[in-house]
N, C-alpha and C positions, 0 to 999 in steps of 0.2 A: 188638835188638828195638825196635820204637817205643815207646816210654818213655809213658802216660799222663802229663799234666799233673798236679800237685800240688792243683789248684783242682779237682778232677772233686766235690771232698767240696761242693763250692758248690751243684750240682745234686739235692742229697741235701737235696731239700725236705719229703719226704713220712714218717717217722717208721714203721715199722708193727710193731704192737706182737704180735707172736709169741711163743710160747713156746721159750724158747732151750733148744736140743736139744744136749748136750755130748756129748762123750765122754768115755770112763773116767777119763780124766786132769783133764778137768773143764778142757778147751780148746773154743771152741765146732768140734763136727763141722765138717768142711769136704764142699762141695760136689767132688763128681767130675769138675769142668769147670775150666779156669783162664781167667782175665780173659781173656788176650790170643786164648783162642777163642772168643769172644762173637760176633765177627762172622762166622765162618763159623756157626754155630751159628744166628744170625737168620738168615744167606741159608739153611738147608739146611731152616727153622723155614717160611721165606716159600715154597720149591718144594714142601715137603709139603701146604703148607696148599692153594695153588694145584692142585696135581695130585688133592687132596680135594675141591677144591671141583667141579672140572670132572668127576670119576667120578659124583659126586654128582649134578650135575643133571642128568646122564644117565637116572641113575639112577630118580632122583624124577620126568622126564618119562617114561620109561615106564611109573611106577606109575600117574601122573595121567591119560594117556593110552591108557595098553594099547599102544602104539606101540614097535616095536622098530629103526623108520628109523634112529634115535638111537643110533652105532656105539661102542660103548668106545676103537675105535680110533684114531676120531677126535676123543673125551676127552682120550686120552691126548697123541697129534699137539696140540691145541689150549692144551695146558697146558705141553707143553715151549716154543711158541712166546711162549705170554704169560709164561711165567717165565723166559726169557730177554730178553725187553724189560725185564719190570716189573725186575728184579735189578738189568741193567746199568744202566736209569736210577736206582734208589736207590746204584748204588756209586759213578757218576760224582761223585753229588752228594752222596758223604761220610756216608749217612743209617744207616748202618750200625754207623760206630763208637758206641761205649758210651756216651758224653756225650752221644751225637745223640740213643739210644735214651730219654733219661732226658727227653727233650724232647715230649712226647705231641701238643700242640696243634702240632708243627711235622711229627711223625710224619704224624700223619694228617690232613696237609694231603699231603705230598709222596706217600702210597701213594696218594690219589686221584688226585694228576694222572696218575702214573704209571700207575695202572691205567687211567684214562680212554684214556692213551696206546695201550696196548697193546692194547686193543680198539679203539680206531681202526683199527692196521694189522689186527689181527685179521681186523674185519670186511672190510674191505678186501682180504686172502689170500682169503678164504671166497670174496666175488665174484668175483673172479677164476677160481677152480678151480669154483666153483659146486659146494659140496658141501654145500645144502640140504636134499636128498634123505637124505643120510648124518648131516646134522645140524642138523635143523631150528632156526630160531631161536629157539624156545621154551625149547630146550635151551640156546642160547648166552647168551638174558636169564637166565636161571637160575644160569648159570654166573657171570655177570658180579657180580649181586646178591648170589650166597652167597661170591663170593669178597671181598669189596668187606667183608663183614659180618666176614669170617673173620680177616683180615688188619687192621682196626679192633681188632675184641676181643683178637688176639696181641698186639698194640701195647702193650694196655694192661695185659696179662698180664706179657710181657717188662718193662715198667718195673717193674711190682710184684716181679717176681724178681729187677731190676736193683738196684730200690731195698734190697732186703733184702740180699740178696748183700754187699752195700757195707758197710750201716749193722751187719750182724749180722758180717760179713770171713770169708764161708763160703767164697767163692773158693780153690782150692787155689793150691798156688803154691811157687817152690822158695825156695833159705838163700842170701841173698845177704851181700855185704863192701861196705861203703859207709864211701867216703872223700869225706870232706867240708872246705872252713873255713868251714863255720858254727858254731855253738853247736849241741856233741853234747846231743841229749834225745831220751826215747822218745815227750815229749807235745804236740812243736814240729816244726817242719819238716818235712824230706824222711819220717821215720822213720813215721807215722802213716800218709800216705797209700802207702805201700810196706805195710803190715802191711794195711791196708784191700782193697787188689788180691792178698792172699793172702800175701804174701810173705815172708820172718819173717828179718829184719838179726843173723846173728850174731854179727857182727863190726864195728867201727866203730873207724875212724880220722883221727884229726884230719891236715889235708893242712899242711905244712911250706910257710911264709912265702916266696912266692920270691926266689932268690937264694940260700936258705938251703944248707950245707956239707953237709947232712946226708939230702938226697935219695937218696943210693946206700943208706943206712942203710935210713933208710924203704921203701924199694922192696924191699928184700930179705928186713924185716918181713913187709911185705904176701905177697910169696911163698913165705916159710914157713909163715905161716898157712893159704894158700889150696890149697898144696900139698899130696895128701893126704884133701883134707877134700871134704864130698859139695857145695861151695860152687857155684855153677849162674852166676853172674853176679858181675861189679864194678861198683857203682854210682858214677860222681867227680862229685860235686856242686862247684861252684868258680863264683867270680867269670870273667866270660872276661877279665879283666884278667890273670889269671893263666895264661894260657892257653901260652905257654912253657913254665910249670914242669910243665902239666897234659900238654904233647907230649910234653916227656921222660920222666914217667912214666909214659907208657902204653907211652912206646919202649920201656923195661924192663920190664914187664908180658909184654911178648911172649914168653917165657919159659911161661906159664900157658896152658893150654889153653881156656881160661874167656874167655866178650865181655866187654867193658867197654864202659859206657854212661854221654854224660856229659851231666850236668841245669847245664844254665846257669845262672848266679842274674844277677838285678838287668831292664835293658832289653832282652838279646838274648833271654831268655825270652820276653819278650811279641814281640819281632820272631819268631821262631821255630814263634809259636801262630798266624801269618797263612799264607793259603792263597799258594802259592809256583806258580809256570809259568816253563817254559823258554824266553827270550830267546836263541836259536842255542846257543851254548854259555857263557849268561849265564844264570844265578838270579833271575830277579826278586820281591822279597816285594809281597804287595799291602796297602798300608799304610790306602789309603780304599776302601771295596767301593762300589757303586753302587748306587743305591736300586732299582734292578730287575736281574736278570739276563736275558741274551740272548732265556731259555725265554719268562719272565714280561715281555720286551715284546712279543715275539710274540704270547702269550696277550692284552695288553692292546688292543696294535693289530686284533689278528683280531676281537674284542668290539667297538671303537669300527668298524671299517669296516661289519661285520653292524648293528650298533644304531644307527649313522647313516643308513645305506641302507633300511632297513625304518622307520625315524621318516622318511625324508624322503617316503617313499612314502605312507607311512598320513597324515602332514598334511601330504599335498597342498591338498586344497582348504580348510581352513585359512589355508594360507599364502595362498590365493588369496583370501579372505574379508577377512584381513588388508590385504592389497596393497591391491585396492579402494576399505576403508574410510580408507586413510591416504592417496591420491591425493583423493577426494574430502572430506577433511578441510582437508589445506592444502597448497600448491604445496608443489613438492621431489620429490628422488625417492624411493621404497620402503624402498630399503634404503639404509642409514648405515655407512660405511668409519673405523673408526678407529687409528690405531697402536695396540698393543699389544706388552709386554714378555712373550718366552715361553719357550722351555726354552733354555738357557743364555744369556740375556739378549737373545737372538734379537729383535728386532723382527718383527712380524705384520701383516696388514689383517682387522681381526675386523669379523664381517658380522652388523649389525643392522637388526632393523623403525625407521626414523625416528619417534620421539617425539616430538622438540623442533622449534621452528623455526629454529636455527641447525644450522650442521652442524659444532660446534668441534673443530677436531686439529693440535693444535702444541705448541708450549713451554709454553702454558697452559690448562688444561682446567678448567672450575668443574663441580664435581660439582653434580648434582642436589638440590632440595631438598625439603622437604616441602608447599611454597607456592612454584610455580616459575613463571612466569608463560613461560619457554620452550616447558614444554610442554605438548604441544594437546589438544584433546579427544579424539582418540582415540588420542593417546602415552598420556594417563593411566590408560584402560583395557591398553593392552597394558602397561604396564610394571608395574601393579598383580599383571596375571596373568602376571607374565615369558612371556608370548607376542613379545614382542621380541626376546628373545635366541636364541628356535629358530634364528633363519638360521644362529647358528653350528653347529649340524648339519653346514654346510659347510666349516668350520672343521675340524670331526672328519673329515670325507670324505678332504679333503687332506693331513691329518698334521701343519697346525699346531698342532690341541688334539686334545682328549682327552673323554671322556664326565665323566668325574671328574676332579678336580685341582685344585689350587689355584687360583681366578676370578686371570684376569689382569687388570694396571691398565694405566691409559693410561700411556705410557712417559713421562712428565712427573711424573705422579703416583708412579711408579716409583722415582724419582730423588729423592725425597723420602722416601718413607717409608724409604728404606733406608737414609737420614743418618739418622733418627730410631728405627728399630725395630732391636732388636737379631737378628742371625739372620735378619732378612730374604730377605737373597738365598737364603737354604737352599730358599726354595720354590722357585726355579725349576733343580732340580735333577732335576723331571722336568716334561711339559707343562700348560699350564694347561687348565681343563676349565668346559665347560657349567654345571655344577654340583660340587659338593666337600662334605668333612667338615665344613667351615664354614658354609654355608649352611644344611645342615637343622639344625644347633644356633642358625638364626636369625641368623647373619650376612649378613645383606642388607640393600642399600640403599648410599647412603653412608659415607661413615668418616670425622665430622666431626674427630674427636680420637684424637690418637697412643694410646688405653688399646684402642680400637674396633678400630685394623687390629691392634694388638698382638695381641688377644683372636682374632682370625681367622687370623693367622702361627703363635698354639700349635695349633689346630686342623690348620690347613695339614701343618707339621710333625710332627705325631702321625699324620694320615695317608699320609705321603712314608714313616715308619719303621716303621710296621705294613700296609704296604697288602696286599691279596689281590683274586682276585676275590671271593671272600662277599662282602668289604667294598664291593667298587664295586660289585655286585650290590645290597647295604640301603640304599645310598646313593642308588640311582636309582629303586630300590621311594620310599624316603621324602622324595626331593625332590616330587611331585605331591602329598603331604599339608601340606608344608610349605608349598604356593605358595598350596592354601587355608585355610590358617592364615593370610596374607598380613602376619605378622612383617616390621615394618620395612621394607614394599614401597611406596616411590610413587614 
């Protein structure tokens, strides 16, 4: 079986105080379900819910309507195709097992994408076959809404029975034999989270030193005890230093009709709890994840190419208003080309409105100041209103930056701060962006002192580690409040 981790008791944040229902014997009742079918139980929990929701607003557009366009049969059709997306994309992505479940805010982030998903192609089959007649779209908004409602509130339902389940150990579960070298106790180690997942240790045995003479001894212990008895599984808990003494014993074991399953102790533990893919006929563990997956750069880039193209269009004449006033301010040209450091230390040409009258970019770059006699009179307006930094819109267009992300430095300045700030480089672990986490908390302007970029790199990295779209979505609602708050802008 696949062995739940020992740590699941970590996620068991929420307490709920029920009245504990016994039986005669004065054991608490156990539920009629065991742990390890939890996850067929949520998928079979998410296709009812779905194939409800979609009878449903069939249902309910007939009532509203009087209209009988709206086919059952194509309810049903439209439920087995959205609950065969929505499923397989939560089981690719792991969202099913029990520790996942216990995780709500991570829940119901990933049933939305996935639901979103699956009425994309949805609607997409509908156009194609064109069966608006058979099922009009009123029906399909209806459907989309009550399913979206239905599958949020299971979410939250499921953890409330995940949590109790746990915390109260109503999970059924069969009589296992557990061999260990650890320190045997019922209120330490392996023993507690095994009784927690239902399971009830009747037996317990200390595992012999290896090397030790007395392994044939011990093994033939174990299968007279186990022999006989209603015992369902062997649990071998063991250092994998031991792992010799742990082969031969299960070579002997073969004898016993019963699985044995073994729980590593110490570093391969934690190697073992990393998501694993096959290299040909190689295992590889993935030991650093990436601060986006494949899905969510897609989602990011598809967001920055729409939100740069539709900003480049709408300040059009803007940017033209702009152009103008800074030609007829001071010789030079428009726009301002400077190196920048970007997603894996990538060097860039990031594209600005000219403020100043020099045009510095090299080994030395003097940041700006608050009494700057560079720059002109109509730099100090644009750069007051970060109206200077739109061009990088083009920046987003190309795939050097990003709507969002950590602001990039001149590559000079780069090379400095990252002698002096610890973690640094971590930001450019995805691309830099227009605007960031940093900036609407008022980091902007200059960065006379190491405490200033410091202050802007925990921001940066809070959101490399938490990002989503909501979050680049509040971030780009609250940069245009923050630019008239004009915090630390000249």
């Amino acid at each position: 079986m696949n062995f739940i981790n020992r740590e699941i008791a970590a996620g068991l944040h929420e307490e709920i105080a029920l009245d504990e229902c016994k039986s005669p014997s004065g054991a608490p009742r156990k539920w009629p379900i065991r742990y390890r079918s939890i996850e067929l139980v949520a998928v079979c929990s998410d296709i009812i819910m779905i194939a409800f929701a979609s009878i449903g607003a069939v249902l309910l557009y007939r009532l509203c309507f009087g209209s009988i366009a709206a086919g059952l049969a194509h309810a049903v059709g439209s439920a087995l195709v959205v609950s065969a997306m929505f499923v397989s994309l939560l089981r690719v992505q792991n969202m099913y097992r029990p520790t996942e479940l216990l995780v709500l805010r991570s829940q119901i982030r990933s049933v939305c994408r996935a639901w979103l998903f699956a009425f994309v192609v949805l609607a997409a089959v509908a156009g194609l076959i064109d069966v608006k007649d058979e099922y009009p779209r009123g029906a399909g908004a209806a459907f989309a809404l009550i399913g979206l409602a239905l599958l949020a509130v299971q979410r939250m339902l499921m953890k409330r029975l995940l949590t109790r389940g746990l915390s109260k150990r109503r999970f059924a579960g069969g009589n296992l034999i557990l061999i260990s070298d650890q320190p045997q106790s019922n209120d330490v180690g392996l023993v507690p989270s095994l009784n927690m997942l239902g399971f009830s240790v009747t037996q317990q045995f200390r595992l012999p030193r290896s090397g030790s003479n007395n392994r044939k001894r011990f093994s033939s212990h174990v299968i007279e005890n186990a022999r006989g008895s209603n015992v369902e599984e062997i649990i071998l808990e063991a250092d994998p230093s031991q792992w010799s003494e742990v082969r031969a014993l299960v070579a002997e074991l073969r004898v016993l009709p019963t699985p044995v399953s073994f729980v590593p102790i110490g570093a391969l533990a934690e190697i073992l709890r990393r998501p694993t893919r096959d290299l040909g006929s190689t295992v590889s563990v993935e030991v650093q994840r990436g601060p986006l997956t494949k899905l969510e750069r897609a989602i990011k880039r598809a967001t920055d190419l729409v939100g740069s193209g539709v900003a480049l269009i709408v300040l059009s004449p803007l940017f033209a208003v702009a152009a103008i006033a800074i030609k007829l301010d001071s010789p030079g040209p428009v726009l301002f080309r400077q190196q920048r450091c970007g997603f894996n230390g990538r060097s860039f040409s990031i594209y600005k409105f000219r403020t100043m009258s020099v045009l510095e970019d090299g080994p030395l770059v003097i940041q700006a100041r608050p009494v700057d006699s560079r720059v002109t009179r109509v730099g100090k307006w644009l750069r007051r209103t970060s109206i200077d930094e739109l061009p990088q819109l083009l920046n987003v267009l190309d795939g050097s930056m990003s709507l969002v992300g950590p602001r990039p430095h001149a590559v000079s300045q780069d090379g400095q701060f990252d002698k002096v700030i610890r973690n640094y480089a971590f930001r450019r672990r995805v691309k830099p962006g227009l605007t960031g986490w940093a900036q609407v908390h008022g980091c902007r302007g200059p960065t006379p002192t190491a405490a200033s970029i410091e202050r802007r790199v925990d921001y940066d990295l809070w959101y490399i580690d938490n990002w989503s779209v909501r979050l680049d979505l509040a971030i780009l609602i609250q940069t245009p409040i923050e630019v008239v708050r004009a915090r630390n802008a000249y």
